[in-house]
C-alpha positions in Angstrom: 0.0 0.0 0.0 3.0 2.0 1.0 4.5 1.6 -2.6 1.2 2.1 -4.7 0.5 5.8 -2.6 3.8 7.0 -2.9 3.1 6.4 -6.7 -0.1 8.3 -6.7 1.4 11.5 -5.4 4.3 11.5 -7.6 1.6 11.3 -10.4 -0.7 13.7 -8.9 1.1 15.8 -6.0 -1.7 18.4 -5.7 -4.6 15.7 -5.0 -5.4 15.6 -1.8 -6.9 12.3 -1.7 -3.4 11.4 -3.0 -1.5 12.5 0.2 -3.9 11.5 2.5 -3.9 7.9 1.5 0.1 8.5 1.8 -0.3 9.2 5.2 -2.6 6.9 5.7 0.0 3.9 4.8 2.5 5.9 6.6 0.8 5.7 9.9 0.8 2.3 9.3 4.1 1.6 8.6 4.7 4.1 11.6 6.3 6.7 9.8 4.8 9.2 12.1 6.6 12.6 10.6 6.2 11.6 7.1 2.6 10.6 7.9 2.0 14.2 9.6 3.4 15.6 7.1 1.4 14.1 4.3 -2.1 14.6 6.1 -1.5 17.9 6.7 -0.5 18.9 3.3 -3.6 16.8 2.4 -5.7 18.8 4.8 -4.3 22.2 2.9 -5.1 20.3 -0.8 -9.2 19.5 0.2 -9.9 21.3 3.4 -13.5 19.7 3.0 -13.1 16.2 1.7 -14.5 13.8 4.1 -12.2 11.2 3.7 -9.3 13.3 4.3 -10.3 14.9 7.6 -11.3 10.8 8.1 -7.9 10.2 7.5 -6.4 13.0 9.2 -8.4 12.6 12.2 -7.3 8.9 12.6 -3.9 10.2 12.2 -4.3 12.5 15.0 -6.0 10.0 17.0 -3.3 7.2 16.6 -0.7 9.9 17.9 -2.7 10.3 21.3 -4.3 14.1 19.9 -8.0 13.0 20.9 -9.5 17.1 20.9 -8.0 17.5 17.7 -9.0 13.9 16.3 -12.9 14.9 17.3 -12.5 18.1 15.5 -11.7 16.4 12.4 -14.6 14.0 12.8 -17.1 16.6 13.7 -16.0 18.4 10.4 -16.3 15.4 8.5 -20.0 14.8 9.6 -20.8 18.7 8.7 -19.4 18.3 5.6 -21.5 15.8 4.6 -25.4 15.3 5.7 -26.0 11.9 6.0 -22.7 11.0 7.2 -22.8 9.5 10.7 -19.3 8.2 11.6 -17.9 11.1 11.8 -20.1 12.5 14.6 -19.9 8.5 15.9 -15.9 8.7 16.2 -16.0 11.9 17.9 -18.4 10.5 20.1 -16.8 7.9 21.2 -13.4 9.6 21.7 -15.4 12.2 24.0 -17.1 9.6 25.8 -15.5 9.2 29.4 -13.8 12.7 28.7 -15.6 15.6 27.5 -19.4 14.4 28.3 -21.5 17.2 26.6 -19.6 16.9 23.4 -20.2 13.2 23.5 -23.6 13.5 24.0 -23.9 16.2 21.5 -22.2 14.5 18.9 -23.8 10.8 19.7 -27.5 12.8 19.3 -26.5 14.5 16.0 -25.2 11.0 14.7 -28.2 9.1 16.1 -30.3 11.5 14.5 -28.5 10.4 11.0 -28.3 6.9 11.9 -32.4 6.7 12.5 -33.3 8.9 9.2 -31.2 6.5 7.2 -32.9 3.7 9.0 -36.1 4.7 7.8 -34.6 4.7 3.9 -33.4 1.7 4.4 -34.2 -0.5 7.4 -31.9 -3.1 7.0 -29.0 -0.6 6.6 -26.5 -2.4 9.2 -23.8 0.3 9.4 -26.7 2.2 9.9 -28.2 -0.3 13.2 -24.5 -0.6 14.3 -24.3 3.0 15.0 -27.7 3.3 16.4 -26.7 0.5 19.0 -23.4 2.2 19.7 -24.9 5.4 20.4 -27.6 4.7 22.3 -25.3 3.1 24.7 -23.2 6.2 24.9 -26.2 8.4 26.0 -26.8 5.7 28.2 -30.1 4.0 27.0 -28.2 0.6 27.7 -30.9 -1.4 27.7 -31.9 -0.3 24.0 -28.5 -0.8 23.0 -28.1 -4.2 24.2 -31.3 -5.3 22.9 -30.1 -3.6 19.2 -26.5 -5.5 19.2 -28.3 -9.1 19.9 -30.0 -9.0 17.1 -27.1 -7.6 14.7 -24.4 -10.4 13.5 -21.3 -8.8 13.5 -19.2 -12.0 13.3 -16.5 -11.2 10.9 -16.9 -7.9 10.3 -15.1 -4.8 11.2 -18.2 -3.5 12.6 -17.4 -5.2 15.4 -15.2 -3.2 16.9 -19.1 -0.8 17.5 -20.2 -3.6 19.3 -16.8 -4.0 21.6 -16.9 -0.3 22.4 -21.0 -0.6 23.2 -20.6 -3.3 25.5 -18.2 -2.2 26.9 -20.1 1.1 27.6 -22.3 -1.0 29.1 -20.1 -2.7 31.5 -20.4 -6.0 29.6 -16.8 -6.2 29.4 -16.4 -10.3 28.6 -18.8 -9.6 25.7 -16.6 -6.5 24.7 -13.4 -9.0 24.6 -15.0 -11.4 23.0 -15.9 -9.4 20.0 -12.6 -8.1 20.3 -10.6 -11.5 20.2 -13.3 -12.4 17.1 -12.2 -9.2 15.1 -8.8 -10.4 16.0 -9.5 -13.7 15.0 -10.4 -12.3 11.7 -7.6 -10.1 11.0 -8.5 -6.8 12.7 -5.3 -4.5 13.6 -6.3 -1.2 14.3 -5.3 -1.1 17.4 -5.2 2.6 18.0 -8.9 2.6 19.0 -7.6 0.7 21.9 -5.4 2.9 23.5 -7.9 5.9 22.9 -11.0 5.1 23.9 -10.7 5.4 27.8 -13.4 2.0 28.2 -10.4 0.1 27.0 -7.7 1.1 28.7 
């Protein structure tokens, strides 16, 4: 991936997608300056492209900068109107820290998550978030009851269902999603060390 990014900036060095997915392989390869570097030189290339502040906000995140991580996210969500995750992220990086910001951002994404459930009721990105949020405003009970009846085996959205339980205090049903997204490759990690329910 590292290869194939460096590529498309040489061929396009003023596309911002370009750079961010350079820092994005960066960061993975834990070339933290280079990776800084390229997201924020992405950032100045397309100031309101979702997946860059995505990508940038990760960054920041996986560095331990959790204010300016949520910043990202929440600017991700305004740039787009039905996006939830960005709202979601910040969220859940607030959530244990900065408690009116997580609840402000878990309402404006639950609000997003239940439109888009009414377009399309078996949307399960859409149920995932739902589930995950309502257990950050603390409606566990709803929460739980939402995450029994979503299969998440397998998936990446799993990691939702870790951080809800979690939440919960069902913490042997939070490391058992865990070990499963393990199980199935899963290596993002830096969710981990910044959400405060699993440290």
């Amino acid at each position: 991936a590292l290869r194939e990014a460096h590529r498309a900036v040489e061929l396009r060095p003023a596309l911002g997608l370009a750079n961010s997915a350079l820092g994005y392989a960066q960061a993975l390869y834990s070339h933290w300056n280079a990776a800084e570097l390229s997201h924020s030189r992405a950032v100045r290339l397309g100031p309101d492209d979702p997946m860059i502040l995505h990508n940038a906000g990760w960054y920041l995140m996986s560095r331990g900068k959790i204010g300016a991580a949520v910043s990202y996210f929440e600017k991700m969500s305004e740039r787009e109107a039905l996006n939830i995750k960005g709202y979601a992220d910040a969220a859940q990086l607030c959530h244990g820290r900065l408690q009116d910001r997580a609840e402000r951002n878990a309402n404006l994404a639950l609000l997003r998550a239940r439109k888009r459930l009414q377009e399309a009721p078996n949307d399960f990105r859409a149920k995932t978030a739902a589930a995950s949020l309502q257990a950050i405003l603390g409606d566990h009970a709803a929460a739980y009851s939402a995450l029994e009846r979503i299969d998440v085996q397998g998936s990446p959205q799993a990691i939702y269902h870790a951080k809800a339980m979690a939440y919960i205090g069902e913490h042997d049903r939070a490391w058992r999603y865990l070990e499963d997204l393990f199980d199935h490759g899963w290596r993002d990690v830096f969710w981990l060390t910044s959400d405060p329910f699993f440290s």
